[in-house]
MIDOSE-1310 file (N, C-alpha, C; in nm, 2 decimals, decimal comma, always signed):
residues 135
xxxx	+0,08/-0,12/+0,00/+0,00/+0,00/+0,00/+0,09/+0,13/+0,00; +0,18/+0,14/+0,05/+0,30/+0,24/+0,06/+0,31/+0,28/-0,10; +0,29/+0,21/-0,22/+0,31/+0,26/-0,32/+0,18/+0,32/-0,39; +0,06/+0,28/-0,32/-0,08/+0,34/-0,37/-0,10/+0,52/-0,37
xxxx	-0,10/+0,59/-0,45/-0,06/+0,76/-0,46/-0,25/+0,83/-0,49; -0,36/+0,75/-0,50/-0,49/+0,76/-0,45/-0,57/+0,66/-0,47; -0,67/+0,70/-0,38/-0,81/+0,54/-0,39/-0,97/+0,67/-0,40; -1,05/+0,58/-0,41/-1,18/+0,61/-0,37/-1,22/+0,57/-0,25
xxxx	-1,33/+0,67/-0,18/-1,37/+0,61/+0,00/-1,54/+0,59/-0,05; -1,56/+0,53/+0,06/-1,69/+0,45/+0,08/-1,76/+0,55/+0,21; -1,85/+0,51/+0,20/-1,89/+0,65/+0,29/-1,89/+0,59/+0,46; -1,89/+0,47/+0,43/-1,85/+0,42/+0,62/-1,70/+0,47/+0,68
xxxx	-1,60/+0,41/+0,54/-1,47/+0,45/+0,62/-1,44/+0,63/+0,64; -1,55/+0,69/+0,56/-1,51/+0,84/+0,58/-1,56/+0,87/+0,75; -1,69/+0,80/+0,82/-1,75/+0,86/+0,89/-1,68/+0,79/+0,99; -1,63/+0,67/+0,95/-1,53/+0,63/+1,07/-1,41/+0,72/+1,11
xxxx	-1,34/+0,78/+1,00/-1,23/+0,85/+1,03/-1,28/+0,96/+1,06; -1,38/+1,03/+1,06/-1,42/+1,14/+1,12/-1,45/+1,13/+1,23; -1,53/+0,99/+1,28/-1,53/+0,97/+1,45/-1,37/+0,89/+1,49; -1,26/+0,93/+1,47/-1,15/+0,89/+1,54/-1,09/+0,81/+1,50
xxxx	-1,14/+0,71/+1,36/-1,07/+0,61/+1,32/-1,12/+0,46/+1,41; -1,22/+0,51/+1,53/-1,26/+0,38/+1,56/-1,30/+0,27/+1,47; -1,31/+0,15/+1,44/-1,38/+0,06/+1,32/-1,28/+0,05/+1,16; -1,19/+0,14/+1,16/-1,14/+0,14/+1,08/-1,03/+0,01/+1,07
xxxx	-1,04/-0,05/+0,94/-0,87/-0,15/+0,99/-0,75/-0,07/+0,96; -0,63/-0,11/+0,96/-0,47/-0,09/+0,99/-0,45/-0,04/+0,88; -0,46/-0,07/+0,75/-0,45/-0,04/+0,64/-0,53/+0,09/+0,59; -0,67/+0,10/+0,62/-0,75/+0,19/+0,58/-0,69/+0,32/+0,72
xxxx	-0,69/+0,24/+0,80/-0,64/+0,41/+0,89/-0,52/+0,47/+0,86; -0,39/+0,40/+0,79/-0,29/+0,46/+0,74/-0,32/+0,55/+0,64; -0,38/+0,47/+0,58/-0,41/+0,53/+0,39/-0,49/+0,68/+0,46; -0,58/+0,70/+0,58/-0,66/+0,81/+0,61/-0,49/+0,91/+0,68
xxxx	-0,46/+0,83/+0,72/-0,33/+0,91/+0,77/-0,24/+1,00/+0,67; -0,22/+0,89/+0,62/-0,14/+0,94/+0,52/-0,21/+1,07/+0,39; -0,33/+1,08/+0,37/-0,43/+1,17/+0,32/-0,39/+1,26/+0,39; -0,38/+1,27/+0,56/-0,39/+1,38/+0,62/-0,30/+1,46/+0,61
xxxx	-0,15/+1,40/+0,59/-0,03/+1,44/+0,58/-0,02/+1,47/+0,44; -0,12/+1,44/+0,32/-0,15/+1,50/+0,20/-0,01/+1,40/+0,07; +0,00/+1,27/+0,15/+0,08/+1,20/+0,09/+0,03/+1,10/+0,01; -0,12/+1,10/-0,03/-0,25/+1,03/-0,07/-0,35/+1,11/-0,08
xxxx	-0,44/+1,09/-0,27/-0,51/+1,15/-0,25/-0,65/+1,04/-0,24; -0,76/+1,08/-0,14/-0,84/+1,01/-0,12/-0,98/+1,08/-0,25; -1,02/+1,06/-0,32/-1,19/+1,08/-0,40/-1,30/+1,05/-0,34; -1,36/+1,20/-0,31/-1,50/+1,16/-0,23/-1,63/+1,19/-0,35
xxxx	-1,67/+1,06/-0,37/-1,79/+1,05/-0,44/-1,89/+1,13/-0,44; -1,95/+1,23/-0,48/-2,10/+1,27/-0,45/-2,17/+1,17/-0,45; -2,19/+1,05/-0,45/-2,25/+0,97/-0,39/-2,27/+0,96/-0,23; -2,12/+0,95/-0,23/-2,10/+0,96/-0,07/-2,15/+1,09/+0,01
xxxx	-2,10/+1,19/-0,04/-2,18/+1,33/+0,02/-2,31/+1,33/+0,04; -2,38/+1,27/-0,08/-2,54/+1,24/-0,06/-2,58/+1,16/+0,06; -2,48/+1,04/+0,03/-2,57/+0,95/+0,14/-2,54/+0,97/+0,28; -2,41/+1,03/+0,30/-2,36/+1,08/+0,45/-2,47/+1,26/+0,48
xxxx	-2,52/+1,29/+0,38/-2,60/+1,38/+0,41/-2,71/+1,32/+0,48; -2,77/+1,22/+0,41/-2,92/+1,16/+0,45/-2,91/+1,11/+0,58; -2,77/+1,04/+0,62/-2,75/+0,97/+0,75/-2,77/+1,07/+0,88; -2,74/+1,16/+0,80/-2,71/+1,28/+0,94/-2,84/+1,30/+0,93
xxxx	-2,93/+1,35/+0,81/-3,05/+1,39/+0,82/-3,15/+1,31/+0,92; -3,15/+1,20/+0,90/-3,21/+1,07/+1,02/-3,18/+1,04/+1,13; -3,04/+1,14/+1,15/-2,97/+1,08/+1,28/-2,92/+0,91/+1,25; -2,85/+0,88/+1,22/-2,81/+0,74/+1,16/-2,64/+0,79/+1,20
xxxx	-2,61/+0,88/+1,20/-2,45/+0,91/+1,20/-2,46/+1,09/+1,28; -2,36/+1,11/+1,34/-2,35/+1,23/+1,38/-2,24/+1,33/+1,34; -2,25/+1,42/+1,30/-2,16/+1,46/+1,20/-2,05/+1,56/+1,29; -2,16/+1,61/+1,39/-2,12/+1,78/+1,47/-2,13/+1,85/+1,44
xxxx	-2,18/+1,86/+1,29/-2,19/+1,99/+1,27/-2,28/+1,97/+1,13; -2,35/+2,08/+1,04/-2,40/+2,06/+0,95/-2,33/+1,96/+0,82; -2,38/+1,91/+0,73/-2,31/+1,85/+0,65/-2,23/+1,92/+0,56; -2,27/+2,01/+0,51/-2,19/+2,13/+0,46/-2,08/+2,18/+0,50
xxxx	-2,09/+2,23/+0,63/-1,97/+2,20/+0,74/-1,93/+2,16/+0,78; -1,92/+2,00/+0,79/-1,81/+1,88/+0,75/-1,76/+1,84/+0,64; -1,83/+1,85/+0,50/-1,74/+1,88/+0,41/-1,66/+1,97/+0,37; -1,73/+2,08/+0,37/-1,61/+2,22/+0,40/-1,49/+2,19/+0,42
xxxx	-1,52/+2,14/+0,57/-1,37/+2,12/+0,72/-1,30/+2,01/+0,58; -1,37/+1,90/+0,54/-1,29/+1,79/+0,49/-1,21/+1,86/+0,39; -1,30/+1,91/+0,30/-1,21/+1,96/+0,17/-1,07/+2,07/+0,18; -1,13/+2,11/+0,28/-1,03/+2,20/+0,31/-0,88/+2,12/+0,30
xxxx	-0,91/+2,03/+0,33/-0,75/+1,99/+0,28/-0,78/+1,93/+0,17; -0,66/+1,99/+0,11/-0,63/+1,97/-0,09/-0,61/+1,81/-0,10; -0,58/+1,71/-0,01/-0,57/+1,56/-0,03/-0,69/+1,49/-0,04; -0,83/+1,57/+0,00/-0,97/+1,51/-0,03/-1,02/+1,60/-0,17
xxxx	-1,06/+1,50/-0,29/-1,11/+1,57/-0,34/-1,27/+1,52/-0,38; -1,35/+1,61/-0,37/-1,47/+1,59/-0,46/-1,50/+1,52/-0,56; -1,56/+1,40/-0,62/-1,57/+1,37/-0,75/-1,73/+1,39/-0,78; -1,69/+1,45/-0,88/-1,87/+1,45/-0,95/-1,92/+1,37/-1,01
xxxx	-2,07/+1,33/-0,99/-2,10/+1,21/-1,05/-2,11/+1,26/-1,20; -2,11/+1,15/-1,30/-2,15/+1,17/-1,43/-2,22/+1,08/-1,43; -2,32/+1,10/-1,59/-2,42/+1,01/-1,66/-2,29/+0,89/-1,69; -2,19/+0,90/-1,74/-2,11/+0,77/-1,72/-2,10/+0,69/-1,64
xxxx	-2,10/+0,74/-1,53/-2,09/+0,64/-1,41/-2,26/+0,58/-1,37; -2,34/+0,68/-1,41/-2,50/+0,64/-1,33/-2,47/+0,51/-1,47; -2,46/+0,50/-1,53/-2,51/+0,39/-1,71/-2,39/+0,25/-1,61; -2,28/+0,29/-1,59/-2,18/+0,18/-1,48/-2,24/+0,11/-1,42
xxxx	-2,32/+0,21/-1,32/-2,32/+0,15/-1,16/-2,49/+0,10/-1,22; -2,55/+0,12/-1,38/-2,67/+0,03/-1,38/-2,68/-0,07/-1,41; -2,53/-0,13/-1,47/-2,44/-0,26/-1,51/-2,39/-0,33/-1,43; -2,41/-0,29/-1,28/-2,32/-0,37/-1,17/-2,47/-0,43/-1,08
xxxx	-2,45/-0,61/-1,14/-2,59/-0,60/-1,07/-2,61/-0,70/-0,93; -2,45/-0,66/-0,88/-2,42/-0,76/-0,76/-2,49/-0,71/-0,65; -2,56/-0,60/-0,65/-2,59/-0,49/-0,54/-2,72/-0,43/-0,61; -2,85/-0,41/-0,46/-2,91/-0,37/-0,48/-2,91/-0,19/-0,48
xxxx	-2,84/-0,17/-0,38/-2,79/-0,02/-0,32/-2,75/+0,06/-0,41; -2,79/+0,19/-0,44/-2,76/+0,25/-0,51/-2,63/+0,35/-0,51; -2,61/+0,34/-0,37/-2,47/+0,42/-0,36/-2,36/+0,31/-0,33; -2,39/+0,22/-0,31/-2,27/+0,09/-0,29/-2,25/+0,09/-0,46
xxxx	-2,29/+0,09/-0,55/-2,33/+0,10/-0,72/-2,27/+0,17/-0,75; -2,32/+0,33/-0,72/-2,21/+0,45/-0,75/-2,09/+0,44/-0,72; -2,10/+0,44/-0,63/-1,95/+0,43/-0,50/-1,84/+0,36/-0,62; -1,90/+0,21/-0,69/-1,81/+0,16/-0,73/-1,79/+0,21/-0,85
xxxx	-1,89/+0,26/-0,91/-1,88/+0,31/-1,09/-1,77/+0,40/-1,07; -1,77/+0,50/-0,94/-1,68/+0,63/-0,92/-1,54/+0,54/-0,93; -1,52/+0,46/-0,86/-1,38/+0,36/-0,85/-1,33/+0,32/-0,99; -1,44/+0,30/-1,05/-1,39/+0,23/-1,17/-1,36/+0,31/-1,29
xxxx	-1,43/+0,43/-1,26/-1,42/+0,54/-1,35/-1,27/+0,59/-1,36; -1,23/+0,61/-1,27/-1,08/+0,67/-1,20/-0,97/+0,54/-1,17; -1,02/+0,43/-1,21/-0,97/+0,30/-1,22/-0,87/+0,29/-1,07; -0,94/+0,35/-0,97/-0,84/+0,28/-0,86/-0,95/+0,22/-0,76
xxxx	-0,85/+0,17/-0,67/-0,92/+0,14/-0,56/-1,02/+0,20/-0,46; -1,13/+0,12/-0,42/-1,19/+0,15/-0,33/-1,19/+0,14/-0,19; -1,21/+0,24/-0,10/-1,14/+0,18/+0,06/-1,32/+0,15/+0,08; -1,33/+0,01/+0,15/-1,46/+0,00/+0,20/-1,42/-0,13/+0,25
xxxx	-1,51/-0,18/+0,37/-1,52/-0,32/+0,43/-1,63/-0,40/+0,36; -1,71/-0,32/+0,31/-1,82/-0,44/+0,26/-1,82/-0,53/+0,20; -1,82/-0,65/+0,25/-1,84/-0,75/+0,25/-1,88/-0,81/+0,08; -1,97/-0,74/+0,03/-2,07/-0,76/-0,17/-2,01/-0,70/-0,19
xxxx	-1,93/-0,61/-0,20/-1,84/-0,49/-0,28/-1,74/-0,60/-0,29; -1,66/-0,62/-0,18/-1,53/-0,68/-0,19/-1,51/-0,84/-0,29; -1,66/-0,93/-0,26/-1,72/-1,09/-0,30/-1,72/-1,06/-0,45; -1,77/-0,88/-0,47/-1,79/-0,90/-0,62/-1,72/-0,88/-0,73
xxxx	-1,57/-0,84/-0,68/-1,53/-0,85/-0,77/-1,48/-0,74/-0,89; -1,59/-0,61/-0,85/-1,59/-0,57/-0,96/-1,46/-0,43/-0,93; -1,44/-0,42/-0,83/-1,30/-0,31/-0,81/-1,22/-0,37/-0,72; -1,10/-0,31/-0,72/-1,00/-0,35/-0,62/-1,04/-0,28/-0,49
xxx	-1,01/-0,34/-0,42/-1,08/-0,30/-0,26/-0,95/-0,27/-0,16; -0,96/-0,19/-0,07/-0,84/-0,18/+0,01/-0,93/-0,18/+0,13; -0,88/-0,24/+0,23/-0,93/-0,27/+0,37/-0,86/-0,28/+0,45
């Protein structure tokens, strides 16, 4: 992993490293480390912004602050960047039919688009095959 220079995140390991890195494994908390230190760039999906918007909106995840103002804070460092979704990727993630989830779908079209790795634990992401996974 020391030679990996970016990946895509999944929206669990983002909310994990934003609560302290608890739940994270060894590998995914370096890779967030090393992002921090801006030695890795990590790609945050608008998929993921969406769905970590909704979680907060339900109380499902606690953010501390508005979601706006958690991404802000995030972006603020130049090693997280934004990825926009495209119609390319929605036509991808409607070809990936390992998953019912629509952001587990995107999440991956975003990976595959940018042809790197995805940091995520899930379990159907990882079984299926269809990106390289880092955990």
């Amino acid at each position: 992993m020391a030679d990996l220079a970016a990946a895509v995140i999944d929206t669990h390991p983002l909310i994990y490293h934003a609560n302290g890195g608890r739940g994270l494994s060894r590998r995914a908390a370096a890779l967030f480390e090393r992002c921090e230190r801006q030695d890795v760039v990590l790609y945050v999906p608008a998929a993921v912004i969406w769905e970590c918007t909704l979680l907060a909106r339900v109380a499902r995840v606690n953010l501390r602050r508005t979601a706006r103002a958690f991404f802000d804070d995030l972006f603020s460092n130049p090693a997280y960047h934004p990825l926009d979704l495209t119609p390319e990727q929605i036509f991808v993630a409607d070809g990936l039919r390992f998953t019912r989830d629509p952001f587990d779908a995107l999440v991956c079209a975003a990976a595959r688009a940018l042809e790197l790795p995805l940091v995520t634990r899930d379990g159907a992401i990882q079984a299926s095959g269809v990106v390289t996974v880092v955990w």
